[in-house]
C-alpha positions in Angstrom: 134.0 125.5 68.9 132.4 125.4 72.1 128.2 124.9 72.9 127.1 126.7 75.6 123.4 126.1 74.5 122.1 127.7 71.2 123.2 131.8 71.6 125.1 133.0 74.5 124.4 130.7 76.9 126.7 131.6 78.9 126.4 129.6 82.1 126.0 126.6 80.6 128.8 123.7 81.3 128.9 121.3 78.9 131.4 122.0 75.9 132.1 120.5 72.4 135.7 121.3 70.9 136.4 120.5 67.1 139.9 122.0 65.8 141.8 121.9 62.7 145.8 121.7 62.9 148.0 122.6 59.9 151.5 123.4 59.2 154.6 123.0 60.8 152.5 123.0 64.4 151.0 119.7 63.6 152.9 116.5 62.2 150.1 114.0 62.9 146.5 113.8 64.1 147.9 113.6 67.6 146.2 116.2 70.1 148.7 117.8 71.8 149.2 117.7 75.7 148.8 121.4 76.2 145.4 121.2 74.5 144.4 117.9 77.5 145.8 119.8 79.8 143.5 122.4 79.3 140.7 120.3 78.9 141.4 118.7 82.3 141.8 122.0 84.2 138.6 123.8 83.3 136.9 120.2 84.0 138.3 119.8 87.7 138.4 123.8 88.4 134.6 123.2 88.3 134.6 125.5 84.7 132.9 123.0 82.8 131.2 119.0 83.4 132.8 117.5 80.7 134.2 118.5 77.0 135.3 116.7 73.6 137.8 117.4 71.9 138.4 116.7 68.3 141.8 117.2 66.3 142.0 116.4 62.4 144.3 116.8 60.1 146.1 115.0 56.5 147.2 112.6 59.1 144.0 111.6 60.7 141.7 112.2 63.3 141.9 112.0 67.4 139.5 112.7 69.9 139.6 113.4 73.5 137.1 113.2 75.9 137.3 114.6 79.7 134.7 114.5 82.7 131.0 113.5 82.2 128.2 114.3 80.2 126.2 115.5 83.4 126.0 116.4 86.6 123.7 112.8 87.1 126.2 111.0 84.8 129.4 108.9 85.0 129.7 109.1 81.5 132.8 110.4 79.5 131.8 112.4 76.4 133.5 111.2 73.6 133.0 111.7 69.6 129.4 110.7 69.1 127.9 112.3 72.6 125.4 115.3 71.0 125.9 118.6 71.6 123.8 121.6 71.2 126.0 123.1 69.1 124.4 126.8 69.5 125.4 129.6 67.2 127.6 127.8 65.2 124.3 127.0 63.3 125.2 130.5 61.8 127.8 128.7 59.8 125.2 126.1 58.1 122.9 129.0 57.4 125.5 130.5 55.8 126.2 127.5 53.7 122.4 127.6 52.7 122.7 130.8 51.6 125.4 130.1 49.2 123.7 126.6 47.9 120.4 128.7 47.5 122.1 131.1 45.4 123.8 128.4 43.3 120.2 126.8 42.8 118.7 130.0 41.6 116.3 130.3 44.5 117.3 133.1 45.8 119.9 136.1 45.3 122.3 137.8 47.5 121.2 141.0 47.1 117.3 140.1 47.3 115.9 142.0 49.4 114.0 140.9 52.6 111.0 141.8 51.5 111.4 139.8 48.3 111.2 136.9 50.8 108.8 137.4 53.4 104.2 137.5 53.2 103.1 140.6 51.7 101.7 142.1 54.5 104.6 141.9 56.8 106.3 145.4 56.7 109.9 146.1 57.6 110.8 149.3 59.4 114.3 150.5 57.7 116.8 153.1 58.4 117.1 156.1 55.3 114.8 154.2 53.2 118.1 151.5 52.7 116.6 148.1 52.5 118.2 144.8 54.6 119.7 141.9 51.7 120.2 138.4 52.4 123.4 139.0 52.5 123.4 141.8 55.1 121.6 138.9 57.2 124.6 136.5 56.8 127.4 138.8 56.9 125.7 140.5 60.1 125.3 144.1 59.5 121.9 144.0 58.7 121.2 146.5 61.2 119.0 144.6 63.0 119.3 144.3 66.7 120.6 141.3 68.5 117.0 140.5 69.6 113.6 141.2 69.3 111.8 143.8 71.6 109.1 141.4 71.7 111.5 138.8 73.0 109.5 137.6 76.6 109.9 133.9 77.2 107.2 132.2 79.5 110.0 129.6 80.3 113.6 131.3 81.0 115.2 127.7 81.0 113.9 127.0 77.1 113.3 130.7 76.2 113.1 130.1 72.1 110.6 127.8 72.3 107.5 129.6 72.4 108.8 132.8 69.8 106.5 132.5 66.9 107.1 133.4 63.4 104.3 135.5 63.9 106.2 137.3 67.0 108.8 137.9 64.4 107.0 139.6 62.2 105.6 141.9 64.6 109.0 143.0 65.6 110.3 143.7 62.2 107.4 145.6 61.5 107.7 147.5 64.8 111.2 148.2 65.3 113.3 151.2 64.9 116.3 150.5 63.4 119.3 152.7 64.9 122.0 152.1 61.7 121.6 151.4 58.0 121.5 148.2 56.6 125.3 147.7 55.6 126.6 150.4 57.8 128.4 148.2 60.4 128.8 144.5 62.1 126.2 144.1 64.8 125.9 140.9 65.8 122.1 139.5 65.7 120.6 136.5 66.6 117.4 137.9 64.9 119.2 138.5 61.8 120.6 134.9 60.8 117.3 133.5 62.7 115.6 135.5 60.2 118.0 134.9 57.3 117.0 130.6 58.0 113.3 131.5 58.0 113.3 133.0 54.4 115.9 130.6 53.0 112.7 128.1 54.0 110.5 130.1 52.3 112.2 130.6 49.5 112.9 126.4 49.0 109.2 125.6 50.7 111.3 123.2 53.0 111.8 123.1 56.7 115.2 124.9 57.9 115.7 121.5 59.1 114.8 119.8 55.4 117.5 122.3 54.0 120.0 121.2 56.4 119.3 117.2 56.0 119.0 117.3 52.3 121.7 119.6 51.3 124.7 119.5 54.0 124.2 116.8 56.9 123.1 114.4 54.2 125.6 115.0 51.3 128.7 114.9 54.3 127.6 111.8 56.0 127.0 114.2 58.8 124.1 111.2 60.0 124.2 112.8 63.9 123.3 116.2 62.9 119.3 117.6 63.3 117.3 119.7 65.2 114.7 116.5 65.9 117.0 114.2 67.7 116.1 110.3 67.1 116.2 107.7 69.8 119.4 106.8 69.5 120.8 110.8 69.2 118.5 111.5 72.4 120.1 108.9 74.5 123.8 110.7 73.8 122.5 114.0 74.0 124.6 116.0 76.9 122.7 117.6 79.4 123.0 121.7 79.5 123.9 123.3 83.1 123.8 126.4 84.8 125.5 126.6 88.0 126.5 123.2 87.9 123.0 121.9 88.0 121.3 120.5 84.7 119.3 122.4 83.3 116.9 122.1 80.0 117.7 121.8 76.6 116.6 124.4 74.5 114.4 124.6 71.2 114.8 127.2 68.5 111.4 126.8 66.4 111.6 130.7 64.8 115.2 131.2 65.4 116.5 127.9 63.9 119.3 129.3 61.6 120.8 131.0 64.6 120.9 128.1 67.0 119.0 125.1 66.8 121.3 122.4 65.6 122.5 119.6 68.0 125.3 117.2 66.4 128.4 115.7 67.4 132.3 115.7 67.0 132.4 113.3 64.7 130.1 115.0 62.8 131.8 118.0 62.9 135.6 116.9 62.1 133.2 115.5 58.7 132.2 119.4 58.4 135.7 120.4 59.3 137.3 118.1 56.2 135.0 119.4 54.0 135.1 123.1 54.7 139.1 123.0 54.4 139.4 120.9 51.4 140.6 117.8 53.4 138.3 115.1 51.5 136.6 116.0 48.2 132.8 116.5 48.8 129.3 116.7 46.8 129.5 120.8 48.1 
């Protein structure tokens, strides 16, 4: 998995790599050479400041860490630097979604109107309404972003998109497929998708995540609001090679607003592949 900054950052330098080895390719939790020497080219070819890598498997776990986490820095990331871990957020929302059906708060084939303030109107294509599940599985038919998408700041461009920016899009925009018709990747979608499942729980995104995955899995380095500690091993984002902001996701937190680490997410890892036995 690589963070290049929360969705399609795509100058950013600073990577986080998590893989799972199985089968006859892996005998041990060793990470193989071809996987370093990889690491070590992109790093000196100027390609990246620094990556981690994480390898787990019935074995065990390794980690591998490779030039620094900044420009500034003479650090060597390793498993517990943080990471804005971008659009795999998409993945925990996902999750949500499937522990908020289980909990009876919500349906996958609600749709978003169920979810969303009476007086916020959604513009749909043939009269075929957008499901949660057409959120998740991305072929809502919504568009990858907003029209109304103008940041103030371009180095932290989420952070002043307002719930209430969002709902003026969605009741604005001219939808070019039908919900269900076909994939279309959208930010605005699973962004979306986050903001209802919120709703829907009256918790924070943030509360869902805590409460009912990072907390369960002992994931204690993943959040959105980074502690002291997290803040002090948080990676610096580059563009150019030159550091650059950190970005903030308050609308558009279920598409891209976690930060955690690669300890945290070989915990996610042995958990979503049936590796340890978990509360989920």
């Amino acid at each position: 998995m690589i963070s290049k900054g929360p969705i399609n950052r795509l100058s950013c330098l600073l990577q986080l790599g998590v893989l799972l080895l199985t089968g006859a390719a892996a005998h041990s939790a060793e990470i193989p050479e071809s996987v370093k020497s990889i690491v070590r080219e992109r790093v000196e070819a100027g390609k990246t400041i620094g990556m981690v890598i994480g390898v787990v498997d019935t074995e065990g776990i390794s980690y591998f860490g490779y030039g620094k986490t900044a420009a500034s820095s003479d650090q060597v990331p390793n498993k517990d630097t943080v990471f804005e871990i971008g659009s795999i957020t998409k993945v925990f929302t996902a999750i949500l979604l499937a522990d908020a059906v289980k909990r009876g708060e919500v349906n996958y084939d609600d749709t978003i109107d169920v979810h969303l303030p009476k007086d916020v109107e959604v513009r749909v294509k043939n009269g075929i309404p957008i499901t949660l599940e057409n959120l998740s599985v991305q072929n809502s038919g919504l568009p990858r972003m907003p029209s109304n998408f103008r940041p103030t700041d371009p180095t932290n461009p989420y952070a002043d998109y307002t719930i209430e920016d969002m709902y003026k899009a969605l009741s604005r925009m001219r939808m070019r497929r039908d919900a269900g018709e076909s994939y279309e990747y959208s930010n605005l979608g699973v962004g979306l998708l986050g903001h209802l499942l919120s709703r829907a729980s009256d918790q924070s995104y943030e509360e869902l995540i805590l409460n009912r995955i990072a907390d369960p899995l002992g994931m204690s380095d993943s959040k959105i609001t980074l502690s002291k500690g997290m803040q002090e091993r948080l990676a610096k984002g580059h563009a150019d090679g030159k550091e650059v902001a950190n970005w903030d996701l308050p609308t558009f937190a279920g598409a891209g607003a976690l930060r955690s680490t690669a300890q945290d997410m070989i915990l996610f890892l042995q958990a979503n592949t049936g590796l340890h036995d978990t509360p989920l």
